[in-house]
C-alpha positions as CSV (number, residue, x, y, z in Angstrom):
1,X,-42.9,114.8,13.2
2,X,-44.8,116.3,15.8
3,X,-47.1,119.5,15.4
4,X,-45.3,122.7,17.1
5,X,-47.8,124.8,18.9
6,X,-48.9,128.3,17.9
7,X,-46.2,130.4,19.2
8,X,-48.1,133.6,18.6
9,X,-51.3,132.5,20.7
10,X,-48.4,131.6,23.5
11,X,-47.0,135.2,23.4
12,X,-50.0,136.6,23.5
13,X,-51.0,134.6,26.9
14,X,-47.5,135.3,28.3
15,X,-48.7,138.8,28.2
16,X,-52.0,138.6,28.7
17,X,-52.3,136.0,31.6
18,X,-55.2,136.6,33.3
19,X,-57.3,137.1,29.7
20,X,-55.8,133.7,29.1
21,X,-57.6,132.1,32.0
22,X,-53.9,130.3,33.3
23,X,-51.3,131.2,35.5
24,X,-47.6,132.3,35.0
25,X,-46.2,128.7,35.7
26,X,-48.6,127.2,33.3
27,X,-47.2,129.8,30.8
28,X,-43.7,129.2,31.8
29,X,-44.9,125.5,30.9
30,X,-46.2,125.9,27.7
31,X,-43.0,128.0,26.7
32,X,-40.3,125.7,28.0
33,X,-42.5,122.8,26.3
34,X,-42.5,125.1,22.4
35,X,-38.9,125.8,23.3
36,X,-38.1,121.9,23.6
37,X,-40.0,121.1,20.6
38,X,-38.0,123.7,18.6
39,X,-34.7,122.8,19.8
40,X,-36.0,118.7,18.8
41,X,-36.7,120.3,15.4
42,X,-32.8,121.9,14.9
43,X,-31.8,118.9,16.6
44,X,-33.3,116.5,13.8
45,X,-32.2,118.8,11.0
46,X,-28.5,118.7,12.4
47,X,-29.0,115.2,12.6
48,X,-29.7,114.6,8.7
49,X,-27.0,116.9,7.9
50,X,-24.6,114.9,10.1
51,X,-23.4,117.6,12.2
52,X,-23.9,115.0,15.2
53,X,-22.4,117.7,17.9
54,X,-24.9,119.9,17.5
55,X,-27.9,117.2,17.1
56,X,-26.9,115.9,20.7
57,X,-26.5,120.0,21.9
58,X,-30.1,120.6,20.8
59,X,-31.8,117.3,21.4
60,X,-30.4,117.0,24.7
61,X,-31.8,120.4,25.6
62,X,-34.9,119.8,24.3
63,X,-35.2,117.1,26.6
64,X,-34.7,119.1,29.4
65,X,-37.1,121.1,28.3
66,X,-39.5,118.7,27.0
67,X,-39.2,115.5,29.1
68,X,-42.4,114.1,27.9
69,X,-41.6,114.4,24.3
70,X,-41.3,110.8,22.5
71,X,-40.3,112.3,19.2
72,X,-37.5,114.0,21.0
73,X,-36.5,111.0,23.1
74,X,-36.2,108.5,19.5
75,X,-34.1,111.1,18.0
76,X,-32.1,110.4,21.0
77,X,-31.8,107.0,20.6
78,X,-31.2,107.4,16.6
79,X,-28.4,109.8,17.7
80,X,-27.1,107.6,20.6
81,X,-26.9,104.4,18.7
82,X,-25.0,106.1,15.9
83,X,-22.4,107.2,18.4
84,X,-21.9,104.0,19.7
85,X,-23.4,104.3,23.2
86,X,-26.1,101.1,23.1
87,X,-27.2,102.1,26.4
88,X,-28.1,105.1,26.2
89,X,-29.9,104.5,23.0
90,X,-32.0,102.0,24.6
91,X,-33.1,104.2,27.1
92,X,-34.4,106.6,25.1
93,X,-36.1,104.0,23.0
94,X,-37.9,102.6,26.1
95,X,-39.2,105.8,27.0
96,X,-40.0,106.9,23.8
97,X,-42.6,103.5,23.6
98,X,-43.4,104.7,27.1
99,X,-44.5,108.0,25.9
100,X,-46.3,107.1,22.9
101,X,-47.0,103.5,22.9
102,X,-49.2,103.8,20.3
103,X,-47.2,105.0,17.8
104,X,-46.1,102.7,15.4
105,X,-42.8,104.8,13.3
106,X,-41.4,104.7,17.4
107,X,-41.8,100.9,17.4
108,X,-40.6,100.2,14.3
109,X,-37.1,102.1,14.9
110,X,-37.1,100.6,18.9
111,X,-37.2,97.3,16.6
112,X,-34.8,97.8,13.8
113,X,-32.2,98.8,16.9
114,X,-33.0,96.0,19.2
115,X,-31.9,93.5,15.9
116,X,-29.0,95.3,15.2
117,X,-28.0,94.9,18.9
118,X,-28.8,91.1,18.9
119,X,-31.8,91.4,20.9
120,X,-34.2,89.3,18.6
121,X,-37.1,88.8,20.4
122,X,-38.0,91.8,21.6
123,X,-37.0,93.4,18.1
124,X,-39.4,91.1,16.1
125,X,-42.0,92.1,19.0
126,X,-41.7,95.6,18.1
127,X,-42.1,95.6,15.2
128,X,-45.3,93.6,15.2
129,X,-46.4,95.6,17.4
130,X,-45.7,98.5,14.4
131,X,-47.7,95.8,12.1
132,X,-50.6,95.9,14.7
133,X,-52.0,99.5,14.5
134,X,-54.4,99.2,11.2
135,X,-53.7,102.8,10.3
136,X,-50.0,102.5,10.3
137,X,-48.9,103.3,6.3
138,X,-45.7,101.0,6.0
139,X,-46.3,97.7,7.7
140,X,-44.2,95.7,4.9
141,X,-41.6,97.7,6.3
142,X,-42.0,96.4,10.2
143,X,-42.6,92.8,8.4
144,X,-39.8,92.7,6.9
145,X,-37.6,94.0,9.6
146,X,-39.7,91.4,11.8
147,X,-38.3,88.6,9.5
148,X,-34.7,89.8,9.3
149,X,-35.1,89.9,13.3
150,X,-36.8,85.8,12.8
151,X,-33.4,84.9,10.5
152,X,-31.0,86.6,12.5
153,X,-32.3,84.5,15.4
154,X,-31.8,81.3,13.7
155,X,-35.9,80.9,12.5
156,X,-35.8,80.7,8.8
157,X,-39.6,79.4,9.0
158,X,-40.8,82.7,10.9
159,X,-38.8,85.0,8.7
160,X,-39.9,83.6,5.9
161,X,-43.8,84.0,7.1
162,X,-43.5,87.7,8.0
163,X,-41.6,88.2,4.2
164,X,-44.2,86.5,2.8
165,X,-47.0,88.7,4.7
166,X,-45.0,91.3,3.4
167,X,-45.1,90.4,0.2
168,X,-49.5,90.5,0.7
169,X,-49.2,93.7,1.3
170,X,-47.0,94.7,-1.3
171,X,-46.7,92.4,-3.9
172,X,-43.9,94.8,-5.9
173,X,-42.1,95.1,-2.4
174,X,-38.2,94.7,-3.7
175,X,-36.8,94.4,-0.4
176,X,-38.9,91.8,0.5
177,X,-38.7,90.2,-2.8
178,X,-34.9,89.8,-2.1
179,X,-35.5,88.3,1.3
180,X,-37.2,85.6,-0.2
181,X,-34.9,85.1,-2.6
182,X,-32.3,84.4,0.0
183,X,-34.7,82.4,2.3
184,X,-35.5,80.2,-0.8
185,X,-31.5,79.6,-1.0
186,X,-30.7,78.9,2.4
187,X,-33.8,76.3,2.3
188,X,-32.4,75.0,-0.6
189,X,-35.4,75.8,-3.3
190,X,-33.5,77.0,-5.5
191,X,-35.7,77.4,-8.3
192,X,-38.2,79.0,-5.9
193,X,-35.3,81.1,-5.1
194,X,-34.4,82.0,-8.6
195,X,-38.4,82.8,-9.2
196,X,-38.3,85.4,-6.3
197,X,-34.6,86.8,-7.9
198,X,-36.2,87.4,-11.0
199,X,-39.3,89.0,-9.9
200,X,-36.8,91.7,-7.3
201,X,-35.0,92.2,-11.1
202,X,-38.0,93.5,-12.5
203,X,-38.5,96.2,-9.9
204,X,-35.0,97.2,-9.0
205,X,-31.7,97.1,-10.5
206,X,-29.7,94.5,-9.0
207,X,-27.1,95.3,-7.0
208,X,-23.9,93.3,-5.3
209,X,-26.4,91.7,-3.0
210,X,-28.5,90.3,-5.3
211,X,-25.8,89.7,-8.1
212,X,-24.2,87.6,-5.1
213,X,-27.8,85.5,-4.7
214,X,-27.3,85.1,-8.3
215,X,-24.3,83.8,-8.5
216,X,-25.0,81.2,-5.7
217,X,-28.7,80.4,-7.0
218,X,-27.6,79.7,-10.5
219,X,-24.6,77.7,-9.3
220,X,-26.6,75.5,-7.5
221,X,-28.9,74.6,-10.1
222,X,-26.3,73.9,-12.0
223,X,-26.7,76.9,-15.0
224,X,-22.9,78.0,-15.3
225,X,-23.9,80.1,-17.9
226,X,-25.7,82.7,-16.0
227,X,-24.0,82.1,-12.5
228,X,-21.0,83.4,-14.4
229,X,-23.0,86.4,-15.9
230,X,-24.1,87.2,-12.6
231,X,-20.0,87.2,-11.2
232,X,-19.0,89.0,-14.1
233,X,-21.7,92.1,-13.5
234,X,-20.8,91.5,-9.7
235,X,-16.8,91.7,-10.6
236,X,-16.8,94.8,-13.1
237,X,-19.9,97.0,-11.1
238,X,-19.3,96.3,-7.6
239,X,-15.8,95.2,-7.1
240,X,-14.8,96.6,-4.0
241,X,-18.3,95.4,-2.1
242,X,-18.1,92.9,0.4
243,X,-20.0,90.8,-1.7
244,X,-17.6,90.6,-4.0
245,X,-14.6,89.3,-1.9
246,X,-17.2,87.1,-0.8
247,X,-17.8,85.6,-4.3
248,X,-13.7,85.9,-4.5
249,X,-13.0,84.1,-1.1
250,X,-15.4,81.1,-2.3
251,X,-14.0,80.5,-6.1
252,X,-10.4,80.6,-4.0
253,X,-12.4,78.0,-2.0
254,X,-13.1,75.6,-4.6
255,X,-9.9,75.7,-6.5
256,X,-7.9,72.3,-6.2
């Protein structure tokens, strides 16, 4: 989050302009710009809470305020998006990268949204361009939202390169474990599939999702023994997940 100024150096200049070497506007300035960012700070905390109302009240008066403020301008387009108004959201996005085009948290988020809205490309350029800044602390996470973009466009061989880069950067990575374990399936290595499966088990508890992967994996290579432990744990611990009715749609499926 970005750094608020020090309000009680500011106070002091508003009364002291001259001492201060700056003008009145420049003060008026400086105080609409530490107003902004405060109003982007109870606009975020709203925002977590879920008290969306007031997280568009503050936000959108901080950008008033603050036009030039890229955190404030991604909250926006977190906010936006989750109130259904694409547009919007993708304006603020834009400017946000604008603002701060170096910042690779603002690409990676301009990326996850662009997937969700079906706009591939761009989304996978994102966030490589997230992946890109060496200092950046959580490029398996923009890799593996660069793959997901890659699969959701129809290029299992790209996503499955950025899971496996990943993967090199984070070996215990369960996300991207699971990824593989479902680009393995789809490509029909199964027992590559199954390898990458039982390696996500090891760090996280499965749950419907990769129970589902389970259930297909072990049916395809033909071990009815564990497929059917994997729909029994998917049936009794998850049974109202869409995985589930999945898994229920597809035994209906196969039933003469």
């Amino acid at each position: 989050m970005m750094r608020t100024a020090n309000r009680l150096a500011m106070i002091v200049c508003a009364g002291m302009v001259t001492a201060c070497g700056g003008s009145k506007t420049v003060v008026d300035s400086d105080q609409r710009g530490e107003a902004g960012r405060l109003n982007m700070q109870l606009g975020v905390d709203y925002y977590r809470q879920g008290n969306l109302p007031q997280a568009k009240e503050k936000l959108e008066r901080s950008v008033e305020q603050d036009p030039r403020n890229a955190t404030t301008h991604t909250a926006l387009g977190l906010l936006y998006d989750r109130l259904g108004d694409v547009d919007k959201a993708e304006h603020h996005f834009d400017r946000a990268v604008s603002l701060d085009p170096k910042n690779p948290e603002i690409h990676n988020n301009f990326a996850v949204f662009l997937c969700r809205h079906g706009k591939y490309a761009r989304g996978e350029k994102e966030a490589l361009a997230a992946v890109a800044d060496p200092l950046y602390t959580s490029p398996e996470a923009a890799l593996l939202n660069a793959g997901q973009c890659a699969r959701s466009g129809g290029n299992i061989e790209l996503a499955e390169k950025h899971f496996r880069r990943a993967l090199a950067v984070k070996p215990r990575f369960g996300a991207g474990l699971l990824e593989m374990a479902d680009v393995e399936l789809r490509q029909k290595n199964y027992l590559s599939a199954r390898a990458f499966l039982e390696r996500y088990s090891v760090v996280e508890k499965p749950g419907p999702t990769a129970l589902w992967l389970g259930v297909r994996i072990e049916t395809a290579l033909g071990n009815r023994a564990l497929a059917g432990d994997y729909a029994r744990n998917l049936r009794n611990d998850f049974p109202t997940s869409d995985e589930a009715k999945a898994m229920l749609q597809s035994e209906r499926g196969q039933r003469p």
